[in-house]
N, C-alpha and C positions, 0 to 999 in steps of 0.2 A: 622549891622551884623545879620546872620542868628541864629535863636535856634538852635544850634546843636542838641535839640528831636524830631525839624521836619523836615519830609522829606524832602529833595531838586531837584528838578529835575536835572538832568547832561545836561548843556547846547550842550553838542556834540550828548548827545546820547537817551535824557528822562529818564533815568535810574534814580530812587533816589538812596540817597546818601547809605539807609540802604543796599541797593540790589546791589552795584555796587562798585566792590573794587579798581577799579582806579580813582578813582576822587585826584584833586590834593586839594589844599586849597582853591583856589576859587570856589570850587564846578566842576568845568571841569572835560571831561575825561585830564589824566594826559598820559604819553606815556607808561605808564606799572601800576605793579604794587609796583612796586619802584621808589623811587626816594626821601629818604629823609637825614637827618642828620645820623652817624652813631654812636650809644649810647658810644662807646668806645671812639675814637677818632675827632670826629665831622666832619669828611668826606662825602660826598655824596655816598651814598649807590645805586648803577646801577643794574639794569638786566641784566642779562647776560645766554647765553644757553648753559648749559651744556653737554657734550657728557654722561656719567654715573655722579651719584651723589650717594654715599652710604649713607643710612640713618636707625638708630635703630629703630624698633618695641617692642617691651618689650623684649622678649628676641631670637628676630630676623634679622635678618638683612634683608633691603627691599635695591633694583639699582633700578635709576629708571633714564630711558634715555629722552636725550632731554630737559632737566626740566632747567623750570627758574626759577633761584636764585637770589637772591639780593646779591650782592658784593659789600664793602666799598673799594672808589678809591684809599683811603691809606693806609690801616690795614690788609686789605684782608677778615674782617671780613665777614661773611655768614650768611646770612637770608632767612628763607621759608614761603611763604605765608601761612594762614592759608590751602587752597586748595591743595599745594601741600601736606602738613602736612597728611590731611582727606587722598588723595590718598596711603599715607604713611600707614596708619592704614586701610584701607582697603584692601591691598595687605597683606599686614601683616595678618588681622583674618583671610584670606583667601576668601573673598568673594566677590572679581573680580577673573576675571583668568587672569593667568599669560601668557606673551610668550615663557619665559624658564624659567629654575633653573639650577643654574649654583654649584657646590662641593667649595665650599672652607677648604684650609687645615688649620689646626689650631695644632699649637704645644708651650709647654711652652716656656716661654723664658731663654735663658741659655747666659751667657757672651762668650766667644772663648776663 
C-alpha cells in the first residue's frame, strides 16, 4: 500500500492524488467527485446535477445553477465539494460577478 503523504500519479489522468479530487481508492480517476459511504446512514452518496441549489454565505444567500452535489441513495442526504463551497464564498464576498440578483420576500412567521 501507498503512503498516503506521497503523491500518487492518477492512473487515467497523471494528476496526483494532492492535486486531483476524483481519484477513487485505488488511486483512479473515480467517475465524479462522489461516490462514497454516507456518514448518516451508510448509503452510497451519487452526483447529481442540480437545476438551482441555495446555499448560505455568512449572512447571504448565494443559487447557484447547474451545480453538482453529492446525494445519499437512501437518506437524501446533501453534500458539496469543497470547490463548490469556494464558489460559494466567493459569489458571496462579491468577487466574481454575478448573472442576476433575484428580491426575495421575507416575512415573519405567523400560524393561520
Amino acid at each position: 500500500m501507498a503512503n498516503p503523504q506521497q503523491p500518487i500519479a492518477c492512473g487515467a489522468c497523471a494528476w496526483s492524488r494532492f492535486a486531483h479530487w476524483g481519484l477513487s481508492r485505488n488511486g483512479n480517476c473515480s467517475t465524479g467527485m462522489y461516490d462514497f459511504a454516507c456518514e448518516h446512514c451508510s448509503g452510497t452518496v451519487r452526483e447529481r446535477r442540480i437545476d438551482r441549489e441555495a446555499l448560505r454565505h455568512k449572512r447571504s444567500l448565494v443559487i447557484l445553477q447547474d451545480v453538482p452535489i453529492g446525494v445519499c441513495d437512501r437518506c437524501g442526504a446533501r453534500y458539496f465539494d469543497a470547490s463548490v463551497l469556494r464558489r460559494v464564498a466567493e459569489i458571496g464576498r462579491g468577487t466574481v460577478p454575478t448573472q442576476q440578483t433575484l428580491a426575495v420576500p421575507i416575512a415573519p412567521y405567523s400560524p393561520v
